[in-house]
C-alpha positions as CSV (number, residue, x, y, z in Angstrom):
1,X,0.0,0.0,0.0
2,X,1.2,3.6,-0.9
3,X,1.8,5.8,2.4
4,X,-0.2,9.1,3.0
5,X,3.7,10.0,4.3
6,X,2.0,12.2,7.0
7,X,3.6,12.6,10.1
8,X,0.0,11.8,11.9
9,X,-1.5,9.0,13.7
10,X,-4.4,8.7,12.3
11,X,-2.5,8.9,9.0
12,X,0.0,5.9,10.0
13,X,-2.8,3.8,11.2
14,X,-4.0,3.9,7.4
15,X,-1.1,2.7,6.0
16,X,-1.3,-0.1,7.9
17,X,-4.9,-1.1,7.5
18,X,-6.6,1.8,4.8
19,X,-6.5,-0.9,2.1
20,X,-10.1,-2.2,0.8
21,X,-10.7,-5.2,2.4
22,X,-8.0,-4.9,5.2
23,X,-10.4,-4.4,7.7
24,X,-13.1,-6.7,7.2
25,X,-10.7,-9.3,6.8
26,X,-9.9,-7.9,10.7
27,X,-13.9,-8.4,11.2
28,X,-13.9,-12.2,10.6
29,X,-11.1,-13.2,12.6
30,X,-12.7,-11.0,15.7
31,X,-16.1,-13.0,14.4
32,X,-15.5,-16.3,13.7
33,X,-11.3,-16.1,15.7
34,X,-8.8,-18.7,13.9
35,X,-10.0,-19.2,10.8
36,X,-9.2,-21.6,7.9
37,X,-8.6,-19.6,4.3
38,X,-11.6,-20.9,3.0
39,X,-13.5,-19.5,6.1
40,X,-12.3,-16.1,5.2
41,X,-13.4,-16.7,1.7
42,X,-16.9,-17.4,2.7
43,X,-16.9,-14.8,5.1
44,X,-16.1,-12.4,2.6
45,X,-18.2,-12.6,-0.4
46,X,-16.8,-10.9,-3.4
47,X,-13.2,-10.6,-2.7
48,X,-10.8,-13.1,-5.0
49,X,-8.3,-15.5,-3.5
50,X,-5.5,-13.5,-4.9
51,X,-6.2,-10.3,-3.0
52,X,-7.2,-12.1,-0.1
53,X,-4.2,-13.3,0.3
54,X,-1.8,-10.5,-0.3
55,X,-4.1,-8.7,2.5
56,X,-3.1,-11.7,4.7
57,X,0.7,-11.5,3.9
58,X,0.0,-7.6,4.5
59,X,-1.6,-8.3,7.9
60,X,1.3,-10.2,9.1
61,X,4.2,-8.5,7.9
62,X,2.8,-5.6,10.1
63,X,2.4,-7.9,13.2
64,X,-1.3,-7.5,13.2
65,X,-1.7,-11.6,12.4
66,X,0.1,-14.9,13.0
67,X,-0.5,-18.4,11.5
68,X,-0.7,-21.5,12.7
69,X,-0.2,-25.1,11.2
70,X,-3.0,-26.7,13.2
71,X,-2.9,-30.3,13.8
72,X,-5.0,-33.2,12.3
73,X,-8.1,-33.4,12.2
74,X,-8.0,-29.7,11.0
75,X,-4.6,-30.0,9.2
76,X,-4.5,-26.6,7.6
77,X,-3.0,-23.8,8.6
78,X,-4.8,-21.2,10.6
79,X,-4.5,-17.4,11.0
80,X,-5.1,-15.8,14.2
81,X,-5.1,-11.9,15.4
82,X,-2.1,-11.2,17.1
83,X,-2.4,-8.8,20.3
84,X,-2.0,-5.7,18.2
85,X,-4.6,-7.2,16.0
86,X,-6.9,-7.9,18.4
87,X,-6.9,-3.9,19.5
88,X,-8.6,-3.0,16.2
89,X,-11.8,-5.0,18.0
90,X,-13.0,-1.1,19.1
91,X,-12.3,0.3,15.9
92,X,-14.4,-2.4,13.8
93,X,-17.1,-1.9,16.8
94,X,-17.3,2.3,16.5
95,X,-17.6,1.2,12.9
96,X,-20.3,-0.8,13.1
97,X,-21.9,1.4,15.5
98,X,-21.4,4.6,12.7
99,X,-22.8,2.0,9.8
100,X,-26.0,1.3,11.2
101,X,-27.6,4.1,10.3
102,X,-26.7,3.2,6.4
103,X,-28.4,0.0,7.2
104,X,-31.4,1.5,5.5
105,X,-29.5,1.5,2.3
106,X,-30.2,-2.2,1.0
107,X,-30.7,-2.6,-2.8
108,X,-31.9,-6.4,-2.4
109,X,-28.7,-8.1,-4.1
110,X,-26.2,-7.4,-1.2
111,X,-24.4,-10.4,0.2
112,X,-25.1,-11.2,4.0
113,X,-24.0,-14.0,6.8
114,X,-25.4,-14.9,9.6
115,X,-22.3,-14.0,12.2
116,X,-22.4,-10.5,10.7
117,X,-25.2,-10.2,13.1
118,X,-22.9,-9.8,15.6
119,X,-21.7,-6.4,15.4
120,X,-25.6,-4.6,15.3
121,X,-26.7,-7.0,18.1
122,X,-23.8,-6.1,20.6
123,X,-23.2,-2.4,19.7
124,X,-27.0,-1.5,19.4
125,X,-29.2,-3.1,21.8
126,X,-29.0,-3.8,25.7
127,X,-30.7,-5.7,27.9
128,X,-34.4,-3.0,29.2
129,X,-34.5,-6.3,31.7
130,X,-31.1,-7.2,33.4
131,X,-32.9,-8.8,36.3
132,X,-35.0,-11.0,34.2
133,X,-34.5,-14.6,33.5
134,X,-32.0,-15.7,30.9
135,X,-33.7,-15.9,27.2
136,X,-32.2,-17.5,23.9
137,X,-33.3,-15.8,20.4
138,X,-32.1,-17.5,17.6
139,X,-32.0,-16.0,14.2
140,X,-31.9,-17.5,10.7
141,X,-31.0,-15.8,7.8
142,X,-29.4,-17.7,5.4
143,X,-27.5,-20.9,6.1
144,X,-26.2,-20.8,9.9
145,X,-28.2,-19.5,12.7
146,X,-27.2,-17.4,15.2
147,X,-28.0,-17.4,19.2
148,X,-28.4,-13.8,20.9
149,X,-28.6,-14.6,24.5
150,X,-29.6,-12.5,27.5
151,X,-28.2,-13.3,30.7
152,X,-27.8,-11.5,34.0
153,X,-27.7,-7.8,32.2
154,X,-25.2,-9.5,29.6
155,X,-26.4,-9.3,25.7
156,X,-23.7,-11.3,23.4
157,X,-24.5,-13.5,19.7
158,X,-22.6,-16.4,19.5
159,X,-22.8,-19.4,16.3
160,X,-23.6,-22.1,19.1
161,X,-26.7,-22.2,20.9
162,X,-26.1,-21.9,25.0
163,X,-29.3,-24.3,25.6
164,X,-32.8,-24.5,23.4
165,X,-34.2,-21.1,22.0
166,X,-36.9,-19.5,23.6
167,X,-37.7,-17.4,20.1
168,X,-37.1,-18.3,17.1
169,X,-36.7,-15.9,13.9
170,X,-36.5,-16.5,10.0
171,X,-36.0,-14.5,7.3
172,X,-34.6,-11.8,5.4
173,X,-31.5,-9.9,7.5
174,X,-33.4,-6.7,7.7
175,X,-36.6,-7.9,8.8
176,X,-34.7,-9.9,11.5
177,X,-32.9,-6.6,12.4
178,X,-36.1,-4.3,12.0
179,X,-38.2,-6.9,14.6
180,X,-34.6,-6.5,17.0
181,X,-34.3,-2.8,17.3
182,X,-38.2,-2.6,17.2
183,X,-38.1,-0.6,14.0
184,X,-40.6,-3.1,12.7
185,X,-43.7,-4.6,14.5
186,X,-43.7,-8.3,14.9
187,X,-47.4,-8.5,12.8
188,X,-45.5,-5.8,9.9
189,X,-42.7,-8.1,9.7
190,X,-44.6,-11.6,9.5
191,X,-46.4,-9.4,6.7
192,X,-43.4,-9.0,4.6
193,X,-42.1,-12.5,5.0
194,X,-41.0,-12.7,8.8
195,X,-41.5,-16.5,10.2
196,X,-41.4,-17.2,13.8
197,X,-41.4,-19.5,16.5
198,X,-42.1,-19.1,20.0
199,X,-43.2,-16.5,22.1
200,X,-42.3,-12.6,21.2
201,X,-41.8,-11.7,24.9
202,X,-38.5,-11.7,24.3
203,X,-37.7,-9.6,22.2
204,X,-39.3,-6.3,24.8
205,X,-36.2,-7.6,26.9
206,X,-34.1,-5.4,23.5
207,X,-33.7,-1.8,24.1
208,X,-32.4,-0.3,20.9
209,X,-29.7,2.6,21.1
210,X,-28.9,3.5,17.5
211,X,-30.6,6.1,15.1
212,X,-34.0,5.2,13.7
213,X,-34.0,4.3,10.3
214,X,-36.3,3.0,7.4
215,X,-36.1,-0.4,7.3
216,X,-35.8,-1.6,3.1
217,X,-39.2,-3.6,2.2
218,X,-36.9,-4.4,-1.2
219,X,-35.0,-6.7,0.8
220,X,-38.5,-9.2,0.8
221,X,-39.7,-10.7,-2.1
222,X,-42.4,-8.7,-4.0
223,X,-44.8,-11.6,-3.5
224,X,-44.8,-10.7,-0.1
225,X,-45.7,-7.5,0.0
226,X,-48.2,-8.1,-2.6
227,X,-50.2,-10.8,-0.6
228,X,-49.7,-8.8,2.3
229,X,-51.7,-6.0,0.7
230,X,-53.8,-8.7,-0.4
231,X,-55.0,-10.4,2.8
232,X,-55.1,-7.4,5.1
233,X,-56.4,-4.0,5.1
234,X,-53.8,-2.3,3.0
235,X,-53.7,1.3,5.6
236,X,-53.1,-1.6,8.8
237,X,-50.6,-2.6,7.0
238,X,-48.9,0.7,6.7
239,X,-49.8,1.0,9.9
240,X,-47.4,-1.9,11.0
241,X,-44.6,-0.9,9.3
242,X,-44.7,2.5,10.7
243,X,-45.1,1.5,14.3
244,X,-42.0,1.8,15.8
């Protein structure tokens, strides 16, 4: 990568990690820790195994990641943060944290995974219940679920469900998110595709701290929206979506 050459932090930080991809390469190993290079490949949809890895060889010539030749049964090698690596893990949350509120911007054929989750979940919601008893939301969207548990005041998404869920969600990624931050109704989102399982009481345990957005309908099928307008009074509908 070419240097800025400015005498300046800020400047020297982005020399080491400005690159495209540099960063969310620095995402999945926080997400998913060591990781296999086919894990980073499906982690990060769109970027070719040749840049991939010269961002890896980049990343660990500048001591911000380390492999390791992991014994069988894995038998491949494994990259890992280092400790300086692992102190970007505020700088990709404050970015997730700035991003949401271009979460709006979804033109329907945007890639997603189910870990990415993560980031909104923990730097956008809290627990409105600390005292209550522990709950267990699973989402689905796409082709891993995640767990978002509640326990003692604690909010944290993990890939393995802690014990059976008490809710379960399915669907597109922004009605899932919609439903979490209460930007969508639960009866607006099963309108537009939304599937779930289990009681909803959960989910007023979520207090949502972010900026209020509009939550893309273009991310459900047409269909959808069609037969919601279809079945139900087409101003209660509106109605739902509205209601935050």
């Amino acid at each position: 990568m070419r240097s800025y050459r400015h005498y300046c932090s800020v400047a020297k930080a982005l020399d080491v990690i400005g690159d495209r991809w540099t960063l969310l390469v620095v995402r999945e190993l926080l997400l998913q820790g060591g990781c296999r290079y086919t894990d980073l490949l499906t982690g990060l949809p769109g970027i070719s195994t040749n840049l991939l890895g010269d961002r890896l060889r980049q990343l660990e010539s500048n001591g911000l990641l380390r492999r390791e030749a992991a014994p069988p049964p894995v038998a491949a090698t494994l990259y890992h943060l280092t400790d300086d690596g692992r102190e970007l893990e505020p700088v990709i949350g404050a970015l997730g944290h700035f991003g949401a509120r271009y979460m709006a911007d979804f033109n329907g054929d945007e890639e997603f995974r189910p870990h990415w989750f993560t980031f909104p979940v923990s730097q956008l919601l809290e627990d409105a219940e600390p005292s209550g008893p522990t709950v267990v939301i699973e989402v689905r969207s796409g082709d891993r679920p995640a767990f978002i548990e509640l326990n003692n005041g604690e909010l944290r998404t993990t890939l393995t469900a802690p014990r059976p869920p008490d809710l379960v969600l399915t669907g597109a990624a922004p009605l899932i998110l919609g439903v979490l931050t209460g930007q969508l109704t639960v009866p607006g989102a099963r309108q537009l595709g939304l599937e779930t399982d289990g009681s909803t009481a959960p989910l007023r345990r979520l207090r949502y701290l972010g900026l209020r957005t509009t939550i893309p309908t273009r991310a459900c099928p047409v269909n959808a929206i069609e037969k919601a307008v279809e079945t139900s009074d087409r101003r209660h509908v509106l109605e739902d979506l509205a209601d935050a």
